[in-house]
N, C-alpha and C positions, 0 to 999 in steps of 0.2 A: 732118559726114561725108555725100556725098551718097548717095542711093537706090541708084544704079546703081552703086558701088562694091561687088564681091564679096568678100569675107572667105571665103578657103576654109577647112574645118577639117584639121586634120593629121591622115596617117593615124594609128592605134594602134599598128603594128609600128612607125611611122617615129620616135614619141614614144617607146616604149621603146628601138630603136636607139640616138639623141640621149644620152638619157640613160647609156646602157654606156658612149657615145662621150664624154661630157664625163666620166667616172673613168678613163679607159683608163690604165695604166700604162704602156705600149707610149712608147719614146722616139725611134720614127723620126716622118715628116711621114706626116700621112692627111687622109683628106678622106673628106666623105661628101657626096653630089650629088644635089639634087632639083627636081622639078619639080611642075608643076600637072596634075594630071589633069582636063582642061576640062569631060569629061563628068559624074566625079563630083563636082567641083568640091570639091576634096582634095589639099593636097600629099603627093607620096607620095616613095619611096624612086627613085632613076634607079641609081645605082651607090655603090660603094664602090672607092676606092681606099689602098694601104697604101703607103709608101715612095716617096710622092710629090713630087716640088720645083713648087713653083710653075710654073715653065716646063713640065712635064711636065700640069701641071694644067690648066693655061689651054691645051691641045693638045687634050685631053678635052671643052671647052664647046663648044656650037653657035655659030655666031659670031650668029647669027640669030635666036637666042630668050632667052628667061629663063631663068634658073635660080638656084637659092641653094645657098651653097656651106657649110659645116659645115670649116673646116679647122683641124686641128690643129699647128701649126710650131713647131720646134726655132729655139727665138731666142737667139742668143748677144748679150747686149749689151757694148757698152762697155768695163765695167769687167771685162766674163769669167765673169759670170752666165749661167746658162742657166736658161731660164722656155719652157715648153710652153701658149702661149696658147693660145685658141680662138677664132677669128677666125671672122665671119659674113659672106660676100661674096656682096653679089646683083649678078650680072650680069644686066645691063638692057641688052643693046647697041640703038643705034639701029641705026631700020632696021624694029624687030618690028612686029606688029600692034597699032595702038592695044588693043584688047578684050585680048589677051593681056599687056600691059603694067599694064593695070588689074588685070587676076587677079590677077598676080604684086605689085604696090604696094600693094592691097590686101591682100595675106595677108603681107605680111613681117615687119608688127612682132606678130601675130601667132604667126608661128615662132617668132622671134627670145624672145618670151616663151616658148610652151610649149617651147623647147629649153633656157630659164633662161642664156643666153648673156648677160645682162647681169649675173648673181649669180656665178657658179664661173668660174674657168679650168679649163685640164687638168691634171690631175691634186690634184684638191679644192681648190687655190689661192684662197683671197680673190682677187675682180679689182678691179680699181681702177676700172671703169666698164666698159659696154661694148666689145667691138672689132665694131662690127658698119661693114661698108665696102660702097661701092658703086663697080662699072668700068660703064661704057659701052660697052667695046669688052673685048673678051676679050687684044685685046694688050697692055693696065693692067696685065694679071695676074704678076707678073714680081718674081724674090725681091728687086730694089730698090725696087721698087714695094714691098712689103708691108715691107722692113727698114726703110723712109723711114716709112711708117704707126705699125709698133708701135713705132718709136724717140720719139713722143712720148708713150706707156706708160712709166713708167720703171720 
């Protein structure tokens, strides 16, 4: 790992948030959306959204910077199963600033551990590995796009 990669820490509200957020019983789509705070070099809280679809979510990203996404989705598979994943999406679109790009690379498996996103689904679920994804571009974001992703979850 080199020197000049920064590891931000998470905030405290934003770790206990996470944590409500992966038991939630609530069975519509949510999301919760965060960023780097550069100065205190901390990811913290940007918003919350409740009843949300992809399309509607990917409306909400800056097309221009980083951000990581926390979303909970209503997945009907296949066979007529329904499963409440929790999927982790860092949009990374090109384009941002190299330094801000590093912030956010560097602190994501970070999150991604203190939010325990590779242990639990939603709603106490054993998970079968993590869902942690990455878009480029905030137009990836789209419920084919993520039915195409957790469809090799089975």
């Amino acid at each position: 790992m080199s020197d000049s990669l920064v590891v931000c820490e998470v905030d405290p509200e934003l770790k206990e948030k996470l944590r409500k957020f992966r038991f939630r019983k609530e069975t519509d789509n949510a999301a919760i959306v965060m960023k780097v705070d550069k100065d205190r070099q901390m990811v913290v809280l940007e918003e919350e959204f409740q009843n949300i679809s992809p399309d509607e979510l990917k409306s909400e990203l800056p097309e221009r910077q980083p951000r990581f996404v926390v979303y909970s989705y209503k997945y009907v598979h296949e066979d007529g199963r329904v499963s409440y994943p929790l999927c982790f999406i860092f949009s990374s679109p090109v384009g941002c600033k190299p330094e801000q790009q590093m912030m956010y690379a560097g602190s994501k498996n970070r999150l991604v551990q203190t939010a325990e996103l590779t242990k639990v689904l939603g709603h106490g679920l054993p998970s079968t590995g993590g869902r942690v994804f990455e878009i480029r571009t905030t137009d990836d974001l789209t419920e084919a796009w993520l039915q195409e992703k957790l469809s090799f979850f089975r």
